[in-house]
C-alpha positions in Angstrom: -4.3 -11.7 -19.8 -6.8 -12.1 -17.5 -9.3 -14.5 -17.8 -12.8 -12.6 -19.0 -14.9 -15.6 -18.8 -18.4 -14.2 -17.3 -20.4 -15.3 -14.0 -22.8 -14.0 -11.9 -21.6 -11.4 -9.4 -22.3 -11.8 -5.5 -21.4 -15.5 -5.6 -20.1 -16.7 -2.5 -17.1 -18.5 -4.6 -16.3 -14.8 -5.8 -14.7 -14.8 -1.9 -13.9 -18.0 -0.7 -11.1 -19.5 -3.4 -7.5 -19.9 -3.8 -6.9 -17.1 -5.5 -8.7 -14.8 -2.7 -6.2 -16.7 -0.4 -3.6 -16.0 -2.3 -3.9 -12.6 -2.1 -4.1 -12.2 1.1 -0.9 -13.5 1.9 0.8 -11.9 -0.3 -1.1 -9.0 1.2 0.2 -9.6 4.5 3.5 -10.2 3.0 3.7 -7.1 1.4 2.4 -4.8 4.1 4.4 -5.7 6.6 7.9 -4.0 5.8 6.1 -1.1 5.4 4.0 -0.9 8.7 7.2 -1.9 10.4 8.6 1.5 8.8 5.9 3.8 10.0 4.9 1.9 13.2 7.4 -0.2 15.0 10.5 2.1 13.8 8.7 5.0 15.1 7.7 4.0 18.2 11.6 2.3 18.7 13.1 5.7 18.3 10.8 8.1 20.1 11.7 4.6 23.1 15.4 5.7 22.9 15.0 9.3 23.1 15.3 10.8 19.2 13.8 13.8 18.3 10.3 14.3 16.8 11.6 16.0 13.8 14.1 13.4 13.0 11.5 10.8 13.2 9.5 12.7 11.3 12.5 12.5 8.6 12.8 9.5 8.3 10.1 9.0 6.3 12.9 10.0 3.5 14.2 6.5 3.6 10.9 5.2 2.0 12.2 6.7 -1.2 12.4 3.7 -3.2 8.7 3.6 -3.3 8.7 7.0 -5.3 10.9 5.3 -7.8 10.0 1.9 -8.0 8.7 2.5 -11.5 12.4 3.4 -12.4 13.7 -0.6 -12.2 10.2 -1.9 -12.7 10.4 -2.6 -16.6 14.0 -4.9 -15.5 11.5 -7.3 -13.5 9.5 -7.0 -16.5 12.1 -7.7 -19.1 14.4 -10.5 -17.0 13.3 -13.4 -15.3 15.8 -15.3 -11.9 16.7 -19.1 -13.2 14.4 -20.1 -10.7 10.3 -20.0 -9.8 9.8 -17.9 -12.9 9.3 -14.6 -13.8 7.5 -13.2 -11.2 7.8 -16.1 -8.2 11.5 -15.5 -9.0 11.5 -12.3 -8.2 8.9 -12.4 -5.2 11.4 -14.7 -3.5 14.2 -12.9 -3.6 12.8 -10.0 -2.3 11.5 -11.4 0.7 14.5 -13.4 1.9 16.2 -10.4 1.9 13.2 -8.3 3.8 13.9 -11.4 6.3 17.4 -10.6 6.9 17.4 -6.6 7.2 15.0 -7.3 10.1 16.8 -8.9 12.0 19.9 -7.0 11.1 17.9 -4.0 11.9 17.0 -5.2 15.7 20.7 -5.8 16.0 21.3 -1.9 16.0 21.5 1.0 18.6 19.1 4.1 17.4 21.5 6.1 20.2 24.9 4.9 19.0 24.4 3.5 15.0 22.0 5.5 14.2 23.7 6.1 10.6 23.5 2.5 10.1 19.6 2.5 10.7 19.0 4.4 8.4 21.0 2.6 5.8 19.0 -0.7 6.8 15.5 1.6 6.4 16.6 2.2 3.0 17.3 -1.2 1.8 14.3 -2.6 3.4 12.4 0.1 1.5 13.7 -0.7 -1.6 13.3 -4.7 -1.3 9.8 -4.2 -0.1 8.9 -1.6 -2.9 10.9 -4.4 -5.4 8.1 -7.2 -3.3 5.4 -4.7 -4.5 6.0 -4.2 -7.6 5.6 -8.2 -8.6 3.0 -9.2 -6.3 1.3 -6.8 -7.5 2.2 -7.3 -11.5 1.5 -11.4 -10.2 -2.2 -10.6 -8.5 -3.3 -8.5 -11.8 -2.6 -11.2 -14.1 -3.6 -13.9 -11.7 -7.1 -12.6 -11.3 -9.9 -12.2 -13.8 -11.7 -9.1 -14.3 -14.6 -9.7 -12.6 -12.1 -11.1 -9.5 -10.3 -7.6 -9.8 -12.7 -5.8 -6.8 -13.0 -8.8 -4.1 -9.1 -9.7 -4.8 -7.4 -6.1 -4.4 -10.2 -5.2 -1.7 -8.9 -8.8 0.5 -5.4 -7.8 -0.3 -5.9 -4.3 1.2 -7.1 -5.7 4.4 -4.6 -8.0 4.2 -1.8 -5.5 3.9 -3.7 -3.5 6.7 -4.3 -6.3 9.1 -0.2 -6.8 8.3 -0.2 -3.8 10.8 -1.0 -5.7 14.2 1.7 -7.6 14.1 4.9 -4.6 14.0 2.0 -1.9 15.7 0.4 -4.2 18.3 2.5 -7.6 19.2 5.8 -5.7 18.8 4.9 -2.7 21.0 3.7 -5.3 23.5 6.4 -7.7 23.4 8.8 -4.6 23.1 7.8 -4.0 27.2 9.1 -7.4 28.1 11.8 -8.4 25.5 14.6 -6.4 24.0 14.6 -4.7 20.7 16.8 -7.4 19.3 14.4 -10.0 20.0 11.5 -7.7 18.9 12.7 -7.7 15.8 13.5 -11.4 14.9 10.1 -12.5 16.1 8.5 -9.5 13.9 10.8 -10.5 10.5 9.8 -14.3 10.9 6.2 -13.0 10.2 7.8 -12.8 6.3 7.7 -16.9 6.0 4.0 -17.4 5.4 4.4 -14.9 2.0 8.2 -16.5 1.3 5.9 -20.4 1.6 3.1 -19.3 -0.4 5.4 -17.9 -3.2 6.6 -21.4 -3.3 3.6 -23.2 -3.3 1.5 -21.1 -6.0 2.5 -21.4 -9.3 3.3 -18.5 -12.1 0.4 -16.4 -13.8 -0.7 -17.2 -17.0 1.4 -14.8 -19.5 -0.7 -12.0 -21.2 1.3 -12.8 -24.9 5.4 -12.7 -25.1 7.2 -11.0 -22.3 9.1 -7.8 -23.5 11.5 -9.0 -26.0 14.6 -6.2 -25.0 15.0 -3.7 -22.6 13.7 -0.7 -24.9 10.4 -2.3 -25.5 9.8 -2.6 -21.4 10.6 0.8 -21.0 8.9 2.7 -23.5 6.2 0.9 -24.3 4.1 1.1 -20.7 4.5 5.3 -20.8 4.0 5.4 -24.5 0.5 3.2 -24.3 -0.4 5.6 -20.9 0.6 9.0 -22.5 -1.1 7.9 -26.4 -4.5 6.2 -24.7 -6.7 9.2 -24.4 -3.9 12.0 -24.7 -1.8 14.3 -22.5 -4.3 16.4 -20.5 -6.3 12.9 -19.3 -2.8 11.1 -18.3 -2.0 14.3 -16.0 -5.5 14.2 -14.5 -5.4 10.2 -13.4 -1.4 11.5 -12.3 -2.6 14.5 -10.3 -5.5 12.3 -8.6 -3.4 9.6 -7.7 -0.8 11.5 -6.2 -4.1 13.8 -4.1 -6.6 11.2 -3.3 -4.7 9.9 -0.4 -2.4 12.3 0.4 -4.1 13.6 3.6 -4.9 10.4 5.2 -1.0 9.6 4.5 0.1 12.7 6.6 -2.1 12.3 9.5 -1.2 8.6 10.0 2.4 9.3 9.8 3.0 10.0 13.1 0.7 8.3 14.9 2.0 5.9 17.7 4.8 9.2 18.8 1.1 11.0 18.9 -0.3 8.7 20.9 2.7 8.4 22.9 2.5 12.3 23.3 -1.2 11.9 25.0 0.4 9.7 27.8 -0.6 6.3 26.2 1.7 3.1 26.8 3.4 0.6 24.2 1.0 -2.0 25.9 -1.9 0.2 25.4 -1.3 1.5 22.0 -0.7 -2.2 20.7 -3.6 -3.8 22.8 -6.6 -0.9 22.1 -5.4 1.1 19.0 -4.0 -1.5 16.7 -6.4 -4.3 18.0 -9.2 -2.0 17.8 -8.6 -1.0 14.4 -7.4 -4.1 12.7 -11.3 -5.5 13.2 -12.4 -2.6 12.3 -10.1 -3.0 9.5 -11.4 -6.9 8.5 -14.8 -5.3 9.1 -14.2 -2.5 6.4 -12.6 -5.5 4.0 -15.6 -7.8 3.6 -17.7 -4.3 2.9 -15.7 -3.0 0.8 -15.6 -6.4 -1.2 -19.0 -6.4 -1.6 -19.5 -3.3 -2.1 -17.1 -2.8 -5.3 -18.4 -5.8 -6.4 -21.9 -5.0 -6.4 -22.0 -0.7 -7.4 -18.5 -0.4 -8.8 -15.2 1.8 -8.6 -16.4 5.1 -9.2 -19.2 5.3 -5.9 -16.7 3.3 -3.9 -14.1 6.1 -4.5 -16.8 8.6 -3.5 -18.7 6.8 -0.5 -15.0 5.7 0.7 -13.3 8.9 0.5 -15.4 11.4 2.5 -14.9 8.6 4.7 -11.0 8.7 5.1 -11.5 12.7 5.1 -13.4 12.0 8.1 -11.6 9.8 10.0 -8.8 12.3 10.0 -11.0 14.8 12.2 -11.2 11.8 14.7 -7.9 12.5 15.2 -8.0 16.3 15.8 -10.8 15.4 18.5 -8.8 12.6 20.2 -6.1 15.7 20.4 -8.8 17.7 22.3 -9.8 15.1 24.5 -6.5 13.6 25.5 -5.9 10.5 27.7 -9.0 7.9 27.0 -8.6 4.5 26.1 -12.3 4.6 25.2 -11.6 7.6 22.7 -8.6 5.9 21.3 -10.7 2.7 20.4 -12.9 4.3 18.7 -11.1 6.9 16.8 -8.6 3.8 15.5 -11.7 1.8 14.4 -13.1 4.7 12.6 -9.6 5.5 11.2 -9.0 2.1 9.5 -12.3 1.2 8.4 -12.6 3.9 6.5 -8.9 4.0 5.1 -9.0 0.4 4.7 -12.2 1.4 2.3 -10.4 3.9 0.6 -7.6 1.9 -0.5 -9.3 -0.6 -1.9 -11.8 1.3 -4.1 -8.0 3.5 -4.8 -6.0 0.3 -5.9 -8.9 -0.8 -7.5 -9.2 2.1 -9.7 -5.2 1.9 -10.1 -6.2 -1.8 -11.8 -8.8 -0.5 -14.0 -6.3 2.0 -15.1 -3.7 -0.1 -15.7 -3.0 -2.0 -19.3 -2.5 -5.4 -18.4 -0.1 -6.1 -21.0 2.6 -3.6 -18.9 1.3 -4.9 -15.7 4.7 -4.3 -13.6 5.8 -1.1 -15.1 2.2 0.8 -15.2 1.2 -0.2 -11.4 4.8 0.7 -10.2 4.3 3.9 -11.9 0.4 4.8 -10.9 1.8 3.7 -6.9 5.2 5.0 -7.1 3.0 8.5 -7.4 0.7 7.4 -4.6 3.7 6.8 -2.5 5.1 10.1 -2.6 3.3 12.2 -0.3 4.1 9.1 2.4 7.8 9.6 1.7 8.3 13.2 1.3 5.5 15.4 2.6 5.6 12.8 5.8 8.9 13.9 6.2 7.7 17.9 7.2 4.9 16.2 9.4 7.1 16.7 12.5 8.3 20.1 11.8 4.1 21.0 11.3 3.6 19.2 14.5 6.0 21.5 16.2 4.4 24.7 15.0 1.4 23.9 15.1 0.3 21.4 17.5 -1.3 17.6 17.2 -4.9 19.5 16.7 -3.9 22.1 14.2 -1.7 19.4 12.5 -5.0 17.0 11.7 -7.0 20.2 10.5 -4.4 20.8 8.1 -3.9 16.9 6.7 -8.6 17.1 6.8 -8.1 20.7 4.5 -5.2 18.5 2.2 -8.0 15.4 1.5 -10.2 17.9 -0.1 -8.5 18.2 -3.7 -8.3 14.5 -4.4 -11.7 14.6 -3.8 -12.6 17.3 -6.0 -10.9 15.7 -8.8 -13.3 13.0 -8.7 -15.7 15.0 -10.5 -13.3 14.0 -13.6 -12.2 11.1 -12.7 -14.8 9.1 -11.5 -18.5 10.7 -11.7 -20.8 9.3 -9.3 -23.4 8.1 -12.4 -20.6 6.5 -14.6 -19.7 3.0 -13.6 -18.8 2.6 -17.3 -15.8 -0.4 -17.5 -12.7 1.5 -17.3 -10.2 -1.1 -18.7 -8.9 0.7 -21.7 -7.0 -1.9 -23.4 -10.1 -3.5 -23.7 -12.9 -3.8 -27.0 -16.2 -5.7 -25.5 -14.1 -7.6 -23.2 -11.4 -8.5 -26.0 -7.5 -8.1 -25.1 -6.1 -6.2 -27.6 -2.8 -7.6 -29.0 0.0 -4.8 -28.4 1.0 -3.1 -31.6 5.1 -3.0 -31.2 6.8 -0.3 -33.6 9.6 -2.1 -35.4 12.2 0.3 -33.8 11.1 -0.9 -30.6 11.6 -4.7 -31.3 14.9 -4.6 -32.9 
């Protein structure tokens, strides 16, 4: 479990340690794949000439990330013969993101395109596989009071992950073929695979599951039974909301800016560069920030936020060709997102029974990731009735019930403790039916 041991918040060593470093690069690590699905990928087709709508369906290959919860409890139950439970496992996973990289450059989007998408797939599932332990390793690797700095400097760090397949691609992309492109972008992988080597395992919260049925049943069962049906469907219904229209209008955003007559060179020197310091920017706030007032306000403050930035988008549509607009609509865009999704997988943390680490934050982000995967999918179809301005109105009106719910989940006067499994900062020892251990 984690360690509950008490200190004063605001300390300077809450920030600068090795565990901070640690999670962020394993944040970078585990970003990456994904921003080189919606950034680099994109921007490679809509190069060789595919279709808006097919790029906006391709978003459907991210469907391991909706199911990671699915082959979660296995990397609960079963540890590799090597590293240990979870370095095992983190390992594996990002050799083989490594490899469908570079096996990915070595394609043609006009003549394989079938074997794209194949390659799309596997890196989704390998990188949802990455996610599930890092993030199972960073919960019990942290103490509670480490929770709010650690997630928010992994957040950044899986945002900053970004300028490397949506800035230095693009821009290398004008000078060096895609094949190239590619390599260089997949050796960004070896400073998470040296890390996993170098760190060693979490300390275990008790005995591991001891079959199969007990790492299955057990996370849903402790979920479903903790404060009863109608509360686990509200945290479900505002985890699957709260980022839902932020998710949309990023989805297609370098063929958008593409659309407005901005370069590869542009779009990775001013849009990604601008908004990954706006995005380190947003990090050390948001660290303090949760650290000092709490989840609940964070989610609030950090929210209307992201629902802003999403009209920035809708204006930058109106104004059309301004390097000066673009700037300043990415920094808007990923300091406040950056904001959100750190106060969001923060609250995930607190909601999450650190005895069923792997299978319960699979679960709680396999939701989150499901608008990303399938609503992004009908993004290009929207964009083609509607337009680029009508299309952000619509993913600003989508924000809006996420942040209703928060009247539920997180009232603004309530920075009550939320870790459930919890009795005055005493882990609770699980209570294992005997049909369950058998």
């Amino acid at each position: 479990m984690t360690n509950t041991a008490t200190h004063e918040s605001g300390n300077w060593r809450d920030y600068f340690n090795r565990s901070m470093l640690i999670c962020v690069l394993l944040g970078f690590s585990s970003g990456l794949p994904l921003f080189i699905l919606i950034n680099l990928l994109t921007a490679w087709l809509k190069t060789e000439g595919v279709d808006i709508k097919a790029i906006g369906l391709f978003a459907l290959v991210s469907f391991p990330y909706t199911w990671k919860f699915v082959w979660s409890p296995l990397m609960d139950r079963y540890s590799l013969p090597f590293l240990g439970r979870r370095r095992g496992w983190m390992l594996l996973t990002q050799l083989g993101l490594l490899a469908v990289i570079i096996a990915m450059g070595c394609l043609s989007p006009k003549t394989e395109l079938s074997g794209i998408v194949w390659l799309c797939g596997l890196m989704a599932f390998l990188s949802a596989s990455q996610d599930i332990v890092v993030d199972a390793y960073r919960r019990e690797m942290l103490s509670d009071q480490q929770q709010g700095p650690g997630i928010a400097l992994f957040v950044n760090a899986y945002k900053f992950s970004t300028l490397v397949p949506g800035s230095l691609a693009l821009i290398l992309s004008d000078h060096l073929s895609w094949t190239m492109v590619f390599t260089i972008t997949a050796l960004f992988m070896l400073p998470g695979i040296v890390t996993t080597l170098l760190i060693k395992e979490p300390q275990l919260y008790g005995e591991p599951p001891k079959n199969l049925r007990m790492a299955v049943v057990l996370p849903f069962q402790e979920f479903i039974q903790r404060k009863g049906v109608a509360n686990a469907l509200l945290i479900l219904s505002f985890i699957f909301l709260y980022k839902l229209g932020d998710s949309m209008a990023t989805a297609l955003q370098t063929p958008f800016f593409m659309d407005l007559g901005f370069t590869r060179t542009q779009i990775g020197l001013v849009a990604k560069s601008a908004g990954i310091w706006a995005s380190l920017a947003g990090g050390v706030f948001g660290a303090v920030w949760l650290m000092k007032t709490g989840i609940n306000r964070g989610l609030w403050i950090f929210g209307v936020l992201q629902a802003v930035a999403i009209l920035g988008f809708a204006v930058l549509a109106k104004v059309g060709l301004s390097l000066w607009m673009l700037g300043i609509v990415m920094a808007l865009d990923t300091f406040a997102i950056g904001l959100g999704t750190a106060a969001f997988t923060a609250y995930i943390a607190a909601t999450t029974d650190p005895r069923y680490t792997a299978t319960q934050f699979a679960l709680f982000t396999s939701l989150a990731a499901v608008p990303r995967t399938f609503f992004n999918a009908i993004t290009g179809y929207i964009v083609a009735q509607t337009g680029w301005f009508g299309f952000f109105l619509i993913c600003f009106g989508l924000a809006m019930p996420g942040m209703v719910l928060l009247l539920k989940i997180a009232p603004w006067n309530d920075n009550s403790k939320q870790d459930e499994g919890n009795e005055d900062g005493r882990l609770l020892s699980p209570v294992i039916p005997e049909t369950l251990q058998k």
